[in-house]
N, C-alpha and C positions, 0 to 999 in steps of 0.2 A: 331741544325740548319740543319745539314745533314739529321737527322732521316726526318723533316716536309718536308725538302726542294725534298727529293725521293720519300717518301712513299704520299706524298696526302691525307690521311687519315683524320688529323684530319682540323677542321674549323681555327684553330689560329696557328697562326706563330711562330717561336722560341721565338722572344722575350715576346708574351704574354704568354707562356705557363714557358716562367722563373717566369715571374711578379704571374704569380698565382702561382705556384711550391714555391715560393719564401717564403710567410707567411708559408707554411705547413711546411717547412722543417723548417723554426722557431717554428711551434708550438712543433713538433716530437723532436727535440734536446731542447726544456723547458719544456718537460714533463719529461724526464727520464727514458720512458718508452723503452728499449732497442730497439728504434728507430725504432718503430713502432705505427700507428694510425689505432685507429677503425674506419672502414666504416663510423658507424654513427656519428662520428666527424668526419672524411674526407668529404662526402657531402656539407654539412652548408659550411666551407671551400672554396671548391670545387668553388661553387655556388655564394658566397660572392667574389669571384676573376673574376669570371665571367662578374657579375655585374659593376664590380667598372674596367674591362678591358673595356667589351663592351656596356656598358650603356642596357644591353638589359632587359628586365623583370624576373621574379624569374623562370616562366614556361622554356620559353627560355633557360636561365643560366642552370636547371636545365636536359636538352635537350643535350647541349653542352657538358655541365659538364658528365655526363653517356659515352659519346662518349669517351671520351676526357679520362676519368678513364681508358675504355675498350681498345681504343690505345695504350695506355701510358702501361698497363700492358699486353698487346696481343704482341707487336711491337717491344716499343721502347729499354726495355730491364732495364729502369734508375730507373722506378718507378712503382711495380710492389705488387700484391698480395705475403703475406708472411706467411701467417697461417690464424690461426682461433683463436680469444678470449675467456673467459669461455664459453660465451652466444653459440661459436657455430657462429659466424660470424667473417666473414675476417679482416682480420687486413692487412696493405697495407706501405712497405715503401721503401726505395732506395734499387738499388741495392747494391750499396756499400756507405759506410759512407761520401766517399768524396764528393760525390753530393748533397747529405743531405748540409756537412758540407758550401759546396760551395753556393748555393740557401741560407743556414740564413745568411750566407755573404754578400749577396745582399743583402737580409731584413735589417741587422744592417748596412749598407751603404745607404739604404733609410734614416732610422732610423738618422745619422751621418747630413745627406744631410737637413735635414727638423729641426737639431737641437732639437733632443728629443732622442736621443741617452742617455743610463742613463747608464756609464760606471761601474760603482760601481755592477750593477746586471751580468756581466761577468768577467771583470780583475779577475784574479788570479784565476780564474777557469778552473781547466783541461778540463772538455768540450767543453770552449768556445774557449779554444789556439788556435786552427787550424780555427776557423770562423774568429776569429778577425784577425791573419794575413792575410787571407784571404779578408780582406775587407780593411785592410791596402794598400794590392795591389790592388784591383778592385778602389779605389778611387785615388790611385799615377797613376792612367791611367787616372781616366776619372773627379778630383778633385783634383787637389792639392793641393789648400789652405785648404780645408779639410783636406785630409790627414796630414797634417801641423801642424792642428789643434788640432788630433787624437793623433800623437804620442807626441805631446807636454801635453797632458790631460794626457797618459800616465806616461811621465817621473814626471808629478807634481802630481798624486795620492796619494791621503791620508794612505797607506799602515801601518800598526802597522808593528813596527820593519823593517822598509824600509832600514833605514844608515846599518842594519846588515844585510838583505838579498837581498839586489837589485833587487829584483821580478820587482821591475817597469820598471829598467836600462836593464836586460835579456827581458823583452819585449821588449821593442823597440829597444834592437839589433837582437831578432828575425825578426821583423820586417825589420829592413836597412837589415838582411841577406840573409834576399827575396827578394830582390832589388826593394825593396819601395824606392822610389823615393820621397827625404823632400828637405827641404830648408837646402844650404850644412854648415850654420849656426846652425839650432837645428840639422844637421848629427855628426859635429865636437861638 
């Protein structure tokens, strides 16, 4: 918010520039590719976020989108070129993990919000810990019958061998430990 609200640079404001940032750093943390995307999947991306921010055309999107890369990796400091691929072209991702991890936080919090959140493809996966608390908290701010809703899907996951490893229970006390904010009923 500080970087757009100084610099003038690019066309879209914090919030739309999360909302597109938002899929990409979902798509980069379910590829697995050491948190990095190619150019030529970043564009499409890009452009697609564009579109569905600003209703504008694919020329347009595609305009914005360029600017908006060359900002964002000239500037801002968050999201930035990080090498080259075989091919000999850029590959492009955060600058540190937490902002990656924090933007698919807001995608899986869209995701929660719209109820197609499909829990079973992250729980108990170590890449996803730090997203999902993370959206645990972005939703005890701005949802909390969600949130409600989340850590209770949690504590009732179908886990194998659950009664002997509480993987479900250590979530959602990860979660209350980050001071999510539930109903002080499913807290107790």
């Amino acid at each position: 918010e500080y970087w757009t609200a100084q610099r003038q640079v690019t066309e879209l404001d914090a919030v739309e520039i999360k909302s597109i940032l938002a899929p990409i750093a979902y798509h980069i943390l379910s590829s697995g590719v050491s948190g990095v995307i190619a150019q030529h999947d970043l564009i499409p991306l890009f452009e697609h976020g564009l579109i569905d921010q600003r209703g504008c055309n694919e020329a347009e999107a595609r305009r914005i989108g360029r600017t908006m890369l060359h900002d964002l990796n000239e500037q801002s400091g968050i999201f930035l070129e990080r090498g080259q691929d075989t091919n000999s072209q850029p590959v492009y991702g955060f600058l540190h993990q937490t902002f990656g991890e924090y933007l698919a936080a807001l995608y899986l919090a869209q995701q929660m919000q719209a109820d197609t959140l499909q829990l079973e493809a992250y729980i108990h996966r170590s890449i996803w810990h730090e997203p999902l608390l993370l959206m645990a908290g972005y939703l005890s701010i701005i949802d909390l019958p969600r949130v409600n809703t989340l850590i209770r899907k949690i504590l009732d996951f179908p886990s194998l061998h659950e009664e002997m490893l509480q993987r479900n229970l250590l979530l959602a006390a990860d979660c209350l430990a980050d001071d999510v904010n539930v109903n002080p009923k499913l807290r107790d």
